[in-house]
Wavefront OBJ file of the C-alpha trace (Angstrom):
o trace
v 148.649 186.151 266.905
v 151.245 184.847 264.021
v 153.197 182.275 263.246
v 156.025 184.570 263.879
v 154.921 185.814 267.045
v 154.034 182.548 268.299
v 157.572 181.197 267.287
v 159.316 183.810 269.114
v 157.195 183.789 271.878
v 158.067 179.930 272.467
v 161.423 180.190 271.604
v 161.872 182.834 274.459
v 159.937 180.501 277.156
v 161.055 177.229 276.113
v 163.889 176.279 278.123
v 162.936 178.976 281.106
v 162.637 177.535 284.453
v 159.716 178.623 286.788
v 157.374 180.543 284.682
v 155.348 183.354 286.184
v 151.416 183.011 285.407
v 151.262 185.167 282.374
v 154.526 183.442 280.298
v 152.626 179.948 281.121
v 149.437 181.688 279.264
v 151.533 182.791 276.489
v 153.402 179.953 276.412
v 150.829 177.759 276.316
v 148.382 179.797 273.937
v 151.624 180.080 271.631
v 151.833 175.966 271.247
v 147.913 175.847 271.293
v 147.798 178.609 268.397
v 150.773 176.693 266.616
v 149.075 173.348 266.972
v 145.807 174.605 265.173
v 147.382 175.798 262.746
v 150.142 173.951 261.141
v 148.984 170.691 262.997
v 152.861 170.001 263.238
v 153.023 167.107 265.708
v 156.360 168.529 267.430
v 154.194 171.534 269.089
v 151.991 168.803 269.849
v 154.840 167.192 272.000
v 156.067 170.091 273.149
v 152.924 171.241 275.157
v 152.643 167.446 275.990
v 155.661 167.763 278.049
v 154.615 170.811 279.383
v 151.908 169.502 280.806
v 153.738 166.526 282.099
v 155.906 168.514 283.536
v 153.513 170.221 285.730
v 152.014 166.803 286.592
v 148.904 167.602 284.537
v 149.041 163.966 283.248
v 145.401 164.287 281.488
v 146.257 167.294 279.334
v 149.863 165.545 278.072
v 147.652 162.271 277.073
v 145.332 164.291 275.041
v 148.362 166.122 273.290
v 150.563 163.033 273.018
v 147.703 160.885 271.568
v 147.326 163.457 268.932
v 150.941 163.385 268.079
v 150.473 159.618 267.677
v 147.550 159.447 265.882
v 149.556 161.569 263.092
v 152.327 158.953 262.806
v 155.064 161.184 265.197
v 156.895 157.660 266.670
v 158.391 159.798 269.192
v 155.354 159.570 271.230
v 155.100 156.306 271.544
v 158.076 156.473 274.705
v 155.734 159.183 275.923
v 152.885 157.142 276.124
v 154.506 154.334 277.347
v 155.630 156.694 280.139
v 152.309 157.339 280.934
v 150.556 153.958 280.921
v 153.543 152.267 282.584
v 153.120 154.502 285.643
v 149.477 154.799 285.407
v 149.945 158.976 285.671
v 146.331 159.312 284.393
v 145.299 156.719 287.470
v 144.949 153.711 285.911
v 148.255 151.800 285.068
v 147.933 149.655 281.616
v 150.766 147.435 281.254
v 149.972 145.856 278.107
v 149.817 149.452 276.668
v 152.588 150.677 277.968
v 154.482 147.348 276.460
v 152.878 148.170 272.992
v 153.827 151.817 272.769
v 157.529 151.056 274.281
v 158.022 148.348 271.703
v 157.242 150.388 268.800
v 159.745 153.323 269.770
v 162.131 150.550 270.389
v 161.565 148.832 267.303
v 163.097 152.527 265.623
v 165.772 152.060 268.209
v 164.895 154.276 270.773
v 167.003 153.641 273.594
v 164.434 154.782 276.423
v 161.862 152.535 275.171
v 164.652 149.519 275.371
v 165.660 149.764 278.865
v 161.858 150.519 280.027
v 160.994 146.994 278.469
v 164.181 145.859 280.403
v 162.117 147.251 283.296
v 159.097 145.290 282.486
v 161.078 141.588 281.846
v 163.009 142.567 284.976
v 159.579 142.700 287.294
v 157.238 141.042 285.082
v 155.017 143.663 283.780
v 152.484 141.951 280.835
v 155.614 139.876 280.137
v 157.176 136.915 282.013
v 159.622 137.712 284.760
v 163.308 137.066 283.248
v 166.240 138.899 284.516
v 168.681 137.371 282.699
v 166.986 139.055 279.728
v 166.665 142.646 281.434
v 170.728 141.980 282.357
v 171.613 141.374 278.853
v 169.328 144.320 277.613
v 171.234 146.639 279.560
v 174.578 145.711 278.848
v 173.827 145.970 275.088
v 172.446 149.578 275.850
v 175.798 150.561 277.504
v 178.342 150.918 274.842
v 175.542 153.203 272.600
v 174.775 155.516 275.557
v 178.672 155.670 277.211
v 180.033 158.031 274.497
v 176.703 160.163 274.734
v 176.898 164.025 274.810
v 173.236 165.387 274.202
v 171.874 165.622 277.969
v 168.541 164.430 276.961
v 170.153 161.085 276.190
v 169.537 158.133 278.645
v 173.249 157.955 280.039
v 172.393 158.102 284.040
v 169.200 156.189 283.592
v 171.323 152.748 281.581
v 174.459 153.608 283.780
v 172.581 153.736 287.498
v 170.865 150.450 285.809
v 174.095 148.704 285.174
v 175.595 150.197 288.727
v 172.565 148.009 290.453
v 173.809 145.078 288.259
v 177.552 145.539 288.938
v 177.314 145.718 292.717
v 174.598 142.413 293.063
v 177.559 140.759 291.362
v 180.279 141.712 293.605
v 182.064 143.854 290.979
v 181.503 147.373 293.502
v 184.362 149.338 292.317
v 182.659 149.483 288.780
v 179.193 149.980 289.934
v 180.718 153.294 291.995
v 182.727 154.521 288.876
v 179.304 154.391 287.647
v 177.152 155.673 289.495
v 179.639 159.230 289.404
v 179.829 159.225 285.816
v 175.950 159.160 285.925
v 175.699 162.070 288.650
v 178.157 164.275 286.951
v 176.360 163.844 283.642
v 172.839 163.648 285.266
v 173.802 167.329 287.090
v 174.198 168.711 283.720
v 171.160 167.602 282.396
v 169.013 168.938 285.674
v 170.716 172.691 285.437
v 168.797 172.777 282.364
v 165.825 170.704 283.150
v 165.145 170.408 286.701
v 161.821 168.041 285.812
v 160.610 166.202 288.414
v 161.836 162.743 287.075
v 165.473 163.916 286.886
v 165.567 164.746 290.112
v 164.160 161.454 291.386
v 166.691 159.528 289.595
v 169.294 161.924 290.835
v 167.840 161.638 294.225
v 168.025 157.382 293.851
v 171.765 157.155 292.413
v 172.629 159.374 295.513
v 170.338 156.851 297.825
v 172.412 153.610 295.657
v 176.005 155.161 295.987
v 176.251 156.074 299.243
v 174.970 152.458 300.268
v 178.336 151.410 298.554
v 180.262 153.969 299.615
v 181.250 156.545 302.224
v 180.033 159.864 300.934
v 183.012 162.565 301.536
v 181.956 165.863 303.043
v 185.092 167.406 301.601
v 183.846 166.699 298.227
v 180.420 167.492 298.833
v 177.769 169.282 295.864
v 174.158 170.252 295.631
v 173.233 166.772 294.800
v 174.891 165.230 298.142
v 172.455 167.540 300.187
v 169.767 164.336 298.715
v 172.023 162.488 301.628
v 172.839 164.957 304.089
v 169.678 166.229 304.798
v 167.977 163.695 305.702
v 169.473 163.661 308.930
v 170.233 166.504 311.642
v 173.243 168.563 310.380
v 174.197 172.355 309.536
v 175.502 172.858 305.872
v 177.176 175.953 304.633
v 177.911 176.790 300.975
v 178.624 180.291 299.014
v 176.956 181.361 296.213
v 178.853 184.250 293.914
v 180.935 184.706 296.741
v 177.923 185.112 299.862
v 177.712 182.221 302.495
v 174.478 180.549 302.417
v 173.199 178.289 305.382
v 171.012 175.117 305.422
v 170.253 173.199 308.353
v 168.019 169.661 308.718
v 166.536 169.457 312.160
v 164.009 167.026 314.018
v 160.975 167.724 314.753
v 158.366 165.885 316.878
v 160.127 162.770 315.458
v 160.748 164.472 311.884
v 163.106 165.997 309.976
v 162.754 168.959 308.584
v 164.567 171.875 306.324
v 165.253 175.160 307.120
v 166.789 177.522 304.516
v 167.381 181.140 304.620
v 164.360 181.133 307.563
v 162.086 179.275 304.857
v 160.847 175.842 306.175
v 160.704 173.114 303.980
v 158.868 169.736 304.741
v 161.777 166.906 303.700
v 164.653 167.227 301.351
v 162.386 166.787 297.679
v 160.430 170.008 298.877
v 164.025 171.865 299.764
v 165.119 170.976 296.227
v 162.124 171.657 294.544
v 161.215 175.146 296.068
v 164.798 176.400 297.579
v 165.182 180.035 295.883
v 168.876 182.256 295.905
v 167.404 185.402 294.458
v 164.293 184.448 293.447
v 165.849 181.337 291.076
v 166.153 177.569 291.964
v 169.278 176.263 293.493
v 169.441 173.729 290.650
v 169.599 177.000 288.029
v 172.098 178.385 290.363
v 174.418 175.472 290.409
v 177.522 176.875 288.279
v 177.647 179.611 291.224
v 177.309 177.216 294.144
v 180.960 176.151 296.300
v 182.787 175.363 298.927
v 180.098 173.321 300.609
v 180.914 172.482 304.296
v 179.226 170.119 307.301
v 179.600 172.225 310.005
v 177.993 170.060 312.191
v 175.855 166.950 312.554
v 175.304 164.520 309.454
v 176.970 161.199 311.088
l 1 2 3 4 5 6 7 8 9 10 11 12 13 14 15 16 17 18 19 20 21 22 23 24 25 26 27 28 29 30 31 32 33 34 35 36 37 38 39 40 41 42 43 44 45 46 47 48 49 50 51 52 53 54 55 56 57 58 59 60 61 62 63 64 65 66 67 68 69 70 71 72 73 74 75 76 77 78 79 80 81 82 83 84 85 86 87 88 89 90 91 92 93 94 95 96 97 98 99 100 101 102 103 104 105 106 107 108 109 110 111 112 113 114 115 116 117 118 119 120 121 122 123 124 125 126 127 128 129 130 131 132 133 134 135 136 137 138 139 140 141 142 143 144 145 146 147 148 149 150 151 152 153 154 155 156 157 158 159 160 161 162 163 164 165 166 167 168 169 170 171 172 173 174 175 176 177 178 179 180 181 182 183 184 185 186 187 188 189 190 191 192 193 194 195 196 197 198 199 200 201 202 203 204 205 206 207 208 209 210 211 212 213 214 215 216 217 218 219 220 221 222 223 224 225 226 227 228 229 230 231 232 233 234 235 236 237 238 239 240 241 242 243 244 245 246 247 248 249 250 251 252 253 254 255 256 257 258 259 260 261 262 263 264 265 266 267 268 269 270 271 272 273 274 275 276 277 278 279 280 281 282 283 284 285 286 287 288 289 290 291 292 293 294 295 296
């Protein structure tokens, strides 16, 4: 293999959803080759993430710390990430607060609202809300004008929703909470990544608490609320009528889509097919979504 060849072959993979077996070997024999030999620290995130990605925590601290230990500050939020959550089984506040605070001391707006996280339930630091209040609400005019989808708009925003609704101000906190799905939509078409969809799957959990959710508006993302009760759902797709329908089961419900059973609504979203690709890399195609029954 070449540089060349290795370039193109990540370029190619890099943003592809669902890899079969054999582009996840080349993909990740590309980075590997790439990593030996230019020791650039960017390939070193990249397979990092990878690895994240596919919940292989151990292989993205092993590529992470050797992005750090070359100076690349970016991987200090990753690292954080990891020790904050303890995704290699032990959970290390004190590290987590140490790599957070130096990608926030470059400005790194991730790293900022995770140490809100920490003042706000008293990880390594005291407890002090006030101060996680105040960091989000300096985080919201930087992030409100954001365009790149990799910036932390629906992750400040669903923050600042919580904030606005504990003080009575509701109105604001739904405005939003929408401006964080719409935006946080975009960003999952492109990277449906397990922690997008969690968030996605909490605003919908948050706004709907505050608000009655309209089946006449209804998108993919309401289906986080829908189906987790007993109702039929119909939506096309290029034109064809697709059905999905949450039932109960011996005191469960579960999914049922295109006569493929799915456990609870996180496994419908994170296996659900429409010729062989996800729903969520379907979702310019998807319309006209309908209760046709249950859901109250």
């Amino acid at each position: 293999m070449t540089i060349a060849e290795a370039n193109k072959i990540i370029r190619e993979l890099e943003c592809k959803n669902n890899l079969t077996e054999d582009e996840e070997f080349e993909f990740t024999e590309a980075l590997g080759f790439m990593i030996k030999t230019t020791a650039d620290p960017r390939y070193m995130m990249a397979l990092g993430g990878y690895y994240y990605g596919l919940r292989d925590f151990d292989l993205a601290l092993k590529y992470y710390d050797m992005a750090t230990e070359l100076g690349y500050e970016e991987a200090n939020e990753c690292l954080g990430y990891v020790w904050y959550y303890g995704r290699t089984g032990t959970k290390d506040y004190e590290k987590a607060f140490k790599y957070f605070s130096a990608a926030a001391e470059k400005g790194n707006p991730v790293a900022r609202y995770k140490i809100a996280d920490m003042y706000k339930n008293g990880y390594f630091v005291d407890r002090d809300y006030e101060k996680y209040k105040q960091i989000i609400r300096e985080l919201y005019p930087e992030v409100e004008g954001a365009r790149y989808l990799g910036e932390p708009l629906p992750e400040v925003f669903t923050r600042l929703a919580a904030i606005e609704a504990e003080e009575g101000n509701t109105y604001k906190a739904i405005d939003l909470y929408f401006r964080a799905k719409d935006f946080l939509a975009q960003r999952i078409m492109y990277n449906p990544f397990f922690g997008n969809m969690n968030i996605m799957k909490w605003l919908i959990e948050d706004l709907y608490k505050l608000t009655e959710p309209d089946p006449l508006e209804m998108d993919l993302f309401d289906l986080y609320y829908w189906l987790t009760k007993p109702c039929r759902i119909s939506f096309r797709a290029e034109g064809k009528k697709h059905v999905v329908s949450c039932v109960e089961e011996n005191g469960e419900c579960v999914i049922n889509f295109e006569g493929q059973w799915y456990r609870n609504v996180d496994d419908f979203f994170r296996k659900a097919t429409i010729g062989g690709e996800l729903l969520t890399d379907n979702m310019r195609h998807l319309d006209n979504f309908v209760l046709e029954e249950g859901g109250k």
